[in-house]
N, C-alpha and C positions, 0 to 999 in steps of 0.2 A: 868120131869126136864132134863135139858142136860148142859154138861159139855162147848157145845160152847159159846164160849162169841160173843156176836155184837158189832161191833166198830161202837159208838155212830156216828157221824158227824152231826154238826150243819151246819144248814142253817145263823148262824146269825157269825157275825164276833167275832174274842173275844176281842175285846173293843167296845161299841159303838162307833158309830163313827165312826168305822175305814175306812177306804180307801182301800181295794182290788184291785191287778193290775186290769185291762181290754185289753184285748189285742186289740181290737176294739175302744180303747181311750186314750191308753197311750202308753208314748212311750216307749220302750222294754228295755232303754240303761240307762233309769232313774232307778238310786241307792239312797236307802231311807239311806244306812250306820249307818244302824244298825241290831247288830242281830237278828236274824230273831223272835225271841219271846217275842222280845219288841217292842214296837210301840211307834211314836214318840210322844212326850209330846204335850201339846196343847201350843197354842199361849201366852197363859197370865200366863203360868209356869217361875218358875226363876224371876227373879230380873233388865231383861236387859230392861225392856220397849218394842215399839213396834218397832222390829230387820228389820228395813229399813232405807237405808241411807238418810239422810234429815226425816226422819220421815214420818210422813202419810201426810203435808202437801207438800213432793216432789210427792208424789202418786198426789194427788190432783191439785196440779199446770201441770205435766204430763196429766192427763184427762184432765183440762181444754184447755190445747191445742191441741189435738185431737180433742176438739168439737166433742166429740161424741154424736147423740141425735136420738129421735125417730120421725119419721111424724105424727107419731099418737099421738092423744093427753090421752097416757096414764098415770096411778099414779100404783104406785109400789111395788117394792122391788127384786134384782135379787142379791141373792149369789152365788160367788164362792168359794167353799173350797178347798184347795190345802195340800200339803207338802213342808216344804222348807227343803232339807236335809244337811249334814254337811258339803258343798263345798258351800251353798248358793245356789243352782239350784234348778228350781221347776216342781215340776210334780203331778199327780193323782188328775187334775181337775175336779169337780165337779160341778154342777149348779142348783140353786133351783129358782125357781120363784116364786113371792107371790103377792098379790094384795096388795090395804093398807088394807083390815080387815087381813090381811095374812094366806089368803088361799090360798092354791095350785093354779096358774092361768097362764098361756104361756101369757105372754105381748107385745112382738113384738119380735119374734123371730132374725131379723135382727139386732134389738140392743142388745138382748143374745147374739149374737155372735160376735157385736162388743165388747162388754165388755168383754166376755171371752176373746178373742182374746188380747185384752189392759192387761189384767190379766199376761197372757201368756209373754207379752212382757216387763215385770217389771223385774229391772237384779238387784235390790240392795238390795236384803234380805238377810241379814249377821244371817249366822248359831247361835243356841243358845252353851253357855258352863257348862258343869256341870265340879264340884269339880275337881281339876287337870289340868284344862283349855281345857279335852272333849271336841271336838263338837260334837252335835247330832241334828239330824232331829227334826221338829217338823210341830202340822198342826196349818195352817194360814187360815183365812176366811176375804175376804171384800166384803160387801154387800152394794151395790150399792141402794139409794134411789131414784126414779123416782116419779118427778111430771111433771106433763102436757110435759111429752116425752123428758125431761132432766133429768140428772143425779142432786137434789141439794142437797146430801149429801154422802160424804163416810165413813162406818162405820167398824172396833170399831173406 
């Protein structure tokens, strides 16, 4: 037996879920503003509904004018997960792609990045408030539904 201890280190994050910087994806100057051994609540925490100005149907009237779409005639599913933190700003994007049985599947990569990108460029995410009128971070996801290489649904 010995008197040393090992300092455990996990490979997994301590929340699922959580978002880890990257420095190879994010940007360095994004502040989640909160202390560092909290993580930001999820999306559908709290009482405020879904924290965008016009709601999700200005998201949605905004995509539709981008006409953003794919040449190929694929069906879908592409999320993005995000953080919105307590100034509104968002950062530690993430992208998952699924097929419709929603398996793991790259779709067309050009319209992942258009979509991220559209993601990216949404500025009306109004921070969440707890008790005392707090703001704090929290994480946001819209998953983009793709039929025949359009977007016809934005989700939640």
């Amino acid at each position: 037996m010995s008197c040393q201890t090992e300092k455990n280190v996990s490979k997994y994050p301590s929340t699922v879920g959580n978002i880890e910087f990257d420095s190879e994806l994010d940007d360095a100057d994004f502040k989640k503003c909160i202390p560092e051994k909290l993580v930001p609540i999820q999306y559908y925490q709290g009482n405020q509904g879904f924290n965008y100005r016009g709601e999700k149907i200005a998201i949605e009237e905004k995509l539709k004018r981008e006409n953003i779409f794919s040449k190929k005639d694929i069906n879908g599913y592409f999320t993005v997960r995000f953080i919105v933190n307590c100034d509104g700003k968002t950062g530690l994007f993430r992208g998952q792609h699924m097929d419709s049985d929603f398996k793991e599947k790259n779709l067309d990569q050009d319209l992942e990045n258009k979509l991220l990108l559209f993601t990216k460029s949404l500025d009306g995410w109004i921070p969440k408030e707890m008790k005392g009128g707090v703001k704090i971070g929290y994480y946001q996801y819209l998953t983009y539904k793709i039929e025949n290489g359009k977007v016809s649904e934005v989700l939640p």
